[in-house]
C-alpha positions in Angstrom: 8.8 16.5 -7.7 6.6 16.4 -9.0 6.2 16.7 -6.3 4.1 15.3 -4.0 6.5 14.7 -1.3 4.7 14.0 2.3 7.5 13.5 4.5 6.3 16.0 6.6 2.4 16.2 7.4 0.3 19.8 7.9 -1.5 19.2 11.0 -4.8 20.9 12.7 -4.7 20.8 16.5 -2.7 17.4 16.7 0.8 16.8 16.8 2.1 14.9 13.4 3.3 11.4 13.8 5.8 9.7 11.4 9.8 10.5 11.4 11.1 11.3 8.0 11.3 9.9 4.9 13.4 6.2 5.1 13.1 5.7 1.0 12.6 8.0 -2.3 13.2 7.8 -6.0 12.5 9.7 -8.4 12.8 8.9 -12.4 14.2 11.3 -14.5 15.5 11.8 -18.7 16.4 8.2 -20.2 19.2 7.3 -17.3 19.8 3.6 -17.5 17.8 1.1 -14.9 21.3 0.1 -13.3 21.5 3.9 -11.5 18.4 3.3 -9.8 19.3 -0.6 -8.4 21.7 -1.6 -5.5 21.1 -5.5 -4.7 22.7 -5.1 -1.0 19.9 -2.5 0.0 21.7 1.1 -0.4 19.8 3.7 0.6 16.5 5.3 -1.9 17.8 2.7 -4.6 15.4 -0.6 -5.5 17.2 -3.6 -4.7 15.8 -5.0 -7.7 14.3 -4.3 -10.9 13.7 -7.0 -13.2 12.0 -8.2 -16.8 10.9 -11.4 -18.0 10.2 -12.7 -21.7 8.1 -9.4 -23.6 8.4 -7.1 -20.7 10.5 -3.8 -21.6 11.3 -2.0 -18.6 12.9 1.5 -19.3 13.1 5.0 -17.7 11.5 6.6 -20.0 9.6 10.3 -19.6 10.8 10.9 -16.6 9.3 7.6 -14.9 9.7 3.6 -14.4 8.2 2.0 -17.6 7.0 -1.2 -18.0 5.7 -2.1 -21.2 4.0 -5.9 -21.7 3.9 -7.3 -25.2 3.2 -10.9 -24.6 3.1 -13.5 -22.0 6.1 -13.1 -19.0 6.8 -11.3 -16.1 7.6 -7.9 -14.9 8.1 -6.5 -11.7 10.3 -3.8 -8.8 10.9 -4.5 -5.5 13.3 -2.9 -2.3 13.5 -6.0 -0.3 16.5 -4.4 2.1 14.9 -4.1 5.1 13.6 -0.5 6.0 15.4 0.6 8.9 13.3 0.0 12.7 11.6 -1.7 11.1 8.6 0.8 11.0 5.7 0.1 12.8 3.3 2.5 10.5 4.1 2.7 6.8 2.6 5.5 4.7 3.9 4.7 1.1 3.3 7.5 -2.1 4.3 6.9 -5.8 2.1 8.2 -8.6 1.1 5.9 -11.1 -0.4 6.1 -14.9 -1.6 2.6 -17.1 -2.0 3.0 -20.9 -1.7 1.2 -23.5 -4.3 -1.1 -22.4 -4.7 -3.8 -24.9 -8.0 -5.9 -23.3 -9.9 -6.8 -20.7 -8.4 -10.2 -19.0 -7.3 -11.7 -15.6 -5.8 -9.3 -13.4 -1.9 -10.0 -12.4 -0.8 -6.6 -11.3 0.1 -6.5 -7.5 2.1 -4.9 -4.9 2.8 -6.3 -1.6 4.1 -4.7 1.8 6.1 -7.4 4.3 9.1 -8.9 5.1 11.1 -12.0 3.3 10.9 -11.3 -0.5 13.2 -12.4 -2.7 14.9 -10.6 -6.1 12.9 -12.4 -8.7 9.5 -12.5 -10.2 8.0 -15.1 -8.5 5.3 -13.7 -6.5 5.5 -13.4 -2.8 3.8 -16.1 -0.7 0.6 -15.1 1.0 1.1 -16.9 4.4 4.6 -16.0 5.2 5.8 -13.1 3.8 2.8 -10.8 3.0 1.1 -7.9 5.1 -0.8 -6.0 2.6 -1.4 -6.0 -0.8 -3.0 -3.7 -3.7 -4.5 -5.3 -6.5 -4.4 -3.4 -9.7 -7.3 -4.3 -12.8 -7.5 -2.5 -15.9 -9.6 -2.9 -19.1 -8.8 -1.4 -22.5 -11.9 0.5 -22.3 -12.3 2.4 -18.5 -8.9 2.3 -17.6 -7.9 0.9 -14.2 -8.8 0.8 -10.7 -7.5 -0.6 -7.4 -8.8 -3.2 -4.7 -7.1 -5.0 -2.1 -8.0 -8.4 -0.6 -10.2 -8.2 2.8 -11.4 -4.8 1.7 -14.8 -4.1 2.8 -15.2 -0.9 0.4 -14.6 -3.1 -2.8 -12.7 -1.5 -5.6 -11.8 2.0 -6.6 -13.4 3.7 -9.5 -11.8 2.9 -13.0 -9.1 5.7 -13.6 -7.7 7.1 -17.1 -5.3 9.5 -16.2 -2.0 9.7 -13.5 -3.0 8.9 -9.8 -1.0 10.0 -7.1 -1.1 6.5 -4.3 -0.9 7.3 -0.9 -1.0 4.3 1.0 -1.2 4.3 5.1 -0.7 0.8 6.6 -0.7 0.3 10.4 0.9 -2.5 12.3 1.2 -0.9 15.8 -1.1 -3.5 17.8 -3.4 -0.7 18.3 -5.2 2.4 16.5 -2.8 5.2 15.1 -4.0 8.8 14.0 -2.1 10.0 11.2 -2.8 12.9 8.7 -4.3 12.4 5.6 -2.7 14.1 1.9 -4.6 17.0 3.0 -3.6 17.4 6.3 -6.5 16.3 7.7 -6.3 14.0 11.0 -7.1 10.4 10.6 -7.4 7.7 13.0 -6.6 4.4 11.2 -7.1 0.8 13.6 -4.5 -1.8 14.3 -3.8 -4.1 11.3 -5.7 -2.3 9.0 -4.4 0.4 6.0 -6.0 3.2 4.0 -5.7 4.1 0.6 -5.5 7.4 -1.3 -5.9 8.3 -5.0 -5.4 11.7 -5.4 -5.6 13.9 -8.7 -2.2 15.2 -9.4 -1.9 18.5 -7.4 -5.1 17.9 -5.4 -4.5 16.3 -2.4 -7.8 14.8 -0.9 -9.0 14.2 2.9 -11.3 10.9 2.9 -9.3 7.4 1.7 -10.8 6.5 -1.2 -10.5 2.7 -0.2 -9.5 0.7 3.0 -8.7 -2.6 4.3 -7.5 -5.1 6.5 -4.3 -6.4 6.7 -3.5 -10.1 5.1 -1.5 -11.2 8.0 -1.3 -10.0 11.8 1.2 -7.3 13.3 3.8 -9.6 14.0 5.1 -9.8 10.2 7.2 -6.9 9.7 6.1 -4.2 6.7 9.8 -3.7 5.8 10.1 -4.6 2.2 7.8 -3.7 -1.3 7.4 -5.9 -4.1 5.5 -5.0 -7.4 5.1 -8.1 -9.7 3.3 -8.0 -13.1 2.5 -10.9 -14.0 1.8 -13.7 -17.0 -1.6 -14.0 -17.7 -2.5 -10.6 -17.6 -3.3 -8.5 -20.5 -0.9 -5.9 -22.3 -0.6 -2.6 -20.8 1.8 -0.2 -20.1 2.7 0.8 -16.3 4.7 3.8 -15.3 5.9 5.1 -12.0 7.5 7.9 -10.4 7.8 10.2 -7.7 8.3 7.1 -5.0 8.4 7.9 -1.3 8.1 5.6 1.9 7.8 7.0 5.7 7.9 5.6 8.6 5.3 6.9 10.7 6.2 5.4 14.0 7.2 8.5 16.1 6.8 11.7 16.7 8.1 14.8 14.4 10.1 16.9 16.5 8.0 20.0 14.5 4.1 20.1 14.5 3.9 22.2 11.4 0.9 24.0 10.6 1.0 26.0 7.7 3.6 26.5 5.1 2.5 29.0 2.0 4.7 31.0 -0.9 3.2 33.9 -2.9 4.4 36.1 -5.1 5.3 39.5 -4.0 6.5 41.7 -7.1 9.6 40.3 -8.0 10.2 38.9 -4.9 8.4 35.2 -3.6 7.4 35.4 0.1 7.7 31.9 2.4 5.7 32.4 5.5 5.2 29.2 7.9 4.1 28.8 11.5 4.8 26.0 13.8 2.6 25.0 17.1 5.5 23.0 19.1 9.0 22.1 18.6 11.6 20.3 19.9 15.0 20.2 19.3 14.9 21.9 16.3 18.1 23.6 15.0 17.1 25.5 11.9 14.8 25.3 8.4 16.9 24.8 5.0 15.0 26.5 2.8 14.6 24.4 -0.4 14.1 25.8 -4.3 13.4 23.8 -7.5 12.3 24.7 -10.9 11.3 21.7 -12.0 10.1 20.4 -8.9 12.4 16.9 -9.0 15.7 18.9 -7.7 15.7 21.1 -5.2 18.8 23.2 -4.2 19.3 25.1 -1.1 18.7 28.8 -1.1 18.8 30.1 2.7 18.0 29.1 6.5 16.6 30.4 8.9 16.9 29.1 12.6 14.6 27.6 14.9 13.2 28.1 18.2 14.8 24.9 19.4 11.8 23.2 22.0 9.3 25.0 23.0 5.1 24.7 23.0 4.7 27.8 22.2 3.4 28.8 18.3 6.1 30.2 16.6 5.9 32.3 13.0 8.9 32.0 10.6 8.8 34.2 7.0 11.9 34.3 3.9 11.8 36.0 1.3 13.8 34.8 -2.1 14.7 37.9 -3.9 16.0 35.7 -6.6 13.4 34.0 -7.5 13.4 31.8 -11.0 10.8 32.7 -13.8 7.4 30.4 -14.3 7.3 28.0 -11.5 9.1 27.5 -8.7 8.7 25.0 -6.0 9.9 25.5 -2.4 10.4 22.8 0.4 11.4 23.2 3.6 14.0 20.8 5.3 14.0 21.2 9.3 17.2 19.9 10.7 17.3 19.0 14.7 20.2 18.9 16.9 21.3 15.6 16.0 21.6 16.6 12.5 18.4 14.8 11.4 16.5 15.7 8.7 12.3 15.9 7.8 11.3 17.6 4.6 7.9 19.6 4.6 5.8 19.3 1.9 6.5 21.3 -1.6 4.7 24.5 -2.5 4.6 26.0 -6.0 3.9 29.9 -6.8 4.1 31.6 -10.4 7.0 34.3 -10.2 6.7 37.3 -11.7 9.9 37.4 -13.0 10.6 37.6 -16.4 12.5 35.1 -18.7 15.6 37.2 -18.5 15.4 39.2 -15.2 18.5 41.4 -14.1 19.7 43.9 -11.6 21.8 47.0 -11.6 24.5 47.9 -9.0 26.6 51.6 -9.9 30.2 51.4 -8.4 31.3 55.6 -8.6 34.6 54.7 -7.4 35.7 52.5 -10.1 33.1 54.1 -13.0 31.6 50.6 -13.4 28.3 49.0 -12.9 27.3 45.2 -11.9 24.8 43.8 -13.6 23.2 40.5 -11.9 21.1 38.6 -14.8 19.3 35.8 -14.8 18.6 34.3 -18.3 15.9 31.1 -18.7 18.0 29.7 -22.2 22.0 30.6 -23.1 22.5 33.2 -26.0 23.2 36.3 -27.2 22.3 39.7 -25.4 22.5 43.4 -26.1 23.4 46.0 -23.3 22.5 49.8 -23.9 22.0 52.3 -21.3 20.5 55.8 -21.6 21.3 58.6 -19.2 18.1 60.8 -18.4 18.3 62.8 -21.6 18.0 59.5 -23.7 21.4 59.8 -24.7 23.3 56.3 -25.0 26.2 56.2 -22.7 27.0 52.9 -23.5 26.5 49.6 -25.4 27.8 46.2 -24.6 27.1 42.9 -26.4 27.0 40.1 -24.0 26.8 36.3 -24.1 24.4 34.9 -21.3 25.1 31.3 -20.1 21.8 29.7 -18.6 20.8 30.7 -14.8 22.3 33.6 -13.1 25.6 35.1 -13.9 27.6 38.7 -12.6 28.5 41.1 -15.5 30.9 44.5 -14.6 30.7 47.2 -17.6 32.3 50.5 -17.8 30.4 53.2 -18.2 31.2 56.9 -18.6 29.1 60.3 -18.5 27.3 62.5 -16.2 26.1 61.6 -12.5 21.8 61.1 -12.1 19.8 58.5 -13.1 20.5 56.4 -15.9 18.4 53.5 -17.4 19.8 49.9 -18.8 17.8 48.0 -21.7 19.0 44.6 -21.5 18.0 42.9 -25.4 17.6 39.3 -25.9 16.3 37.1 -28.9 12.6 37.0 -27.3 12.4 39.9 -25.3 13.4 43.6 -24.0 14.0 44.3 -20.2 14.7 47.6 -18.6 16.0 48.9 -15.1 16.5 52.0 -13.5 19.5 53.0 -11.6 21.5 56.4 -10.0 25.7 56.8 -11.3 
């Protein structure tokens, strides 16, 4: 989800502010640029994605590639209006620039307001811009990030990914918000804050701020990106896009969410310090960390100010990595995802499970393999004797096997044999 998801902020003391995620996207295998693209606004898709003379852009790697080989233009936007239109934007996309030909005039910018149009002309200051990021780069230090009116300056110069989290406030008044880390920030009226985060690390301190280019009564609606002629060769890629709107209140004030391995099991524990109207908590599994599926739910206390403690435990847990999110649903049906924890399983590559059925002389086997293939079944009463051998073909992620097997009652032991490894579990006939 890569993952870096912030819909839903960790709070200390304060009650989170923001209400759900109003725009996502996500970049993945070499999926053409028309998937990602709807021109009348539809929901999590760009309204516009375009390229000029020299400018490739491609999904490529699992991100939004543009690669500059000459003079032209380049550029993304999702001018649809956001819904509200929100008051307080807090923006997130990571961001990586290689391929860095020279040092030249910098080009690269993306704005936050209301009135752009689907093309590469760049936005006009005056009427349609709030806030704007400016982004240099030089063949030799990489690039770093200002933004006009900004009394910090610029960033340091960056050579690897960046995870952007951007906070812009256009209330009429000072906001507190939560900061990547969860730590609680106060932000003032027509200003924003700006985060650049290691991937994974999630920081507490903005690393740049600024003031807005026009006052709170232009709308922050609409993003453009534009990349532009003039500027030297490079190559941008972006991913893992997500916009808030940080206007209201959540109806949970989450405080902690943590998973951690537990044998063979992964243990979810999270603790809430006021609710209201909350129906229930989908609990969320990825292995990847881009799709997440749901594996359970558990319900909520509804409202109450009260601190409540929730736990789940997966007992099927996925081998390596998995990544758990939790998606609280109120009354209404609305939905605010939390943001994603990852824990090391310790399941192995092929993990199964043994079930003895005396009526019917059989036994179940539940198995999870990580890759399709071959397998071999053998299972050994208490003696060592084989009792049985099966050759099985595993399709990929978790499948239910039934097998005959014959002999004496007690304890018997099943050796499960793939092409990279040997698994064994006990069980009573």
């Amino acid at each position: 989800m890569k993952k870096l998801l912030l819909s839903l902020f960790l709070t200390t003391g304060i009650a989170a502010t923001g209400f759900g995620q109003i725009f996502s996207q996500n970049f993945t295998g070499t999926t053409t640029l028309s998937d990602y693209i709807n021109s009348s606004g539809e929901a999590n898709k760009f309204t516009a994605i375009g390229s000029g003379t020299n400018n490739i852009a491609t999904i490529n790697s699992g991100a939004l590639r543009f690669t500059k080989t000459g003079s032209g233009t380049a550029h993304f936007s999702r001018n649809a209006s956001f819904p509200g239109p929100p008051t307080v934007l807090k923006i997130s996309f990571s961001i990586e620039i290689t391929n860095i030909a020279a040092s030249g005039t910098t080009q690269a910018q993306l704005y936050v307001g209301t009135g752009f149009a689907n093309t590469s002309g760049a936005p006009t200051l005056a009427s349609t811009t709030h806030s704007r990021l400016v982004f240099g780069f030089d063949a030799t230090n990489g690039f770093n990030i200002s933004g006009p009116n900004a009394p910090t300056g610029s960033t340091p110069f960056y050579n690897t990914k960046k995870i952007i989290t951007w906070v812009i406030n256009n209330t009429g008044a000072s906001i507190e918000y939560q900061a990547p880390d969860g730590t609680a920030k106060t932000l003032a009226n027509d200003r924003w804050d700006l985060y650049a985060d290691n991937v994974g690390s999630p920081s507490s301190t903005p690393i740049l701020d600024g003031l807005g280019v026009q006052s709170d009564a232009l709308n922050i609606e609409q993003i453009f990106f534009r990349y532009d002629t003039g500027s030297q060769n490079a190559t941008f890629s972006f991913d893992d896009f997500l916009i808030n709107d940080q206007t209201t209140v959540l109806p949970v004030d989450l405080t902690s969410f943590t998973a951690k391995a537990n044998l063979q099991n992964i243990d979810l524990t999270w603790s809430t310090a006021s609710e209201k109207d909350n129906s229930h908590f989908e609990i969320l599994r990825s292995g990847d960390g881009k799709t997440f599926s749901k594996i359970g739910e558990v319900r909520g206390a509804g409202t109450t100010d009260v601190a409540q403690n929730y736990s789940f435990v997966d007992k099927d847990a996925l081998p390596g990595v998995n990544y758990y999110q939790l998606n609280q649903i109120d009354y209404n049906g609305n939905p605010t995802l939390s943001k994603i924890e990852a824990v090391k399983s310790n399941v192995a590559a092929t993990n199964f499970k043994v079930v003895a059925n005396k009526q019917d002389g059989n036994i179940k086997l539940t198995i999870f393999a990580a890759n399709e293939g071959k397998a071999t079944l053998k299972i050994y009463d208490l003696n060592g004797r084989k009792v049985t051998e099966r050759e099985l073909h595993l399709s990929k992620g978790y499948a239910n096997v039934s097998v005959p097997i014959s002999g004496a009652n007690g304890l018997h032991i099943a050796s499960l044999t793939t092409a990279t490894e040997t698994v064994t579990e006990k069980f009573i006939q």
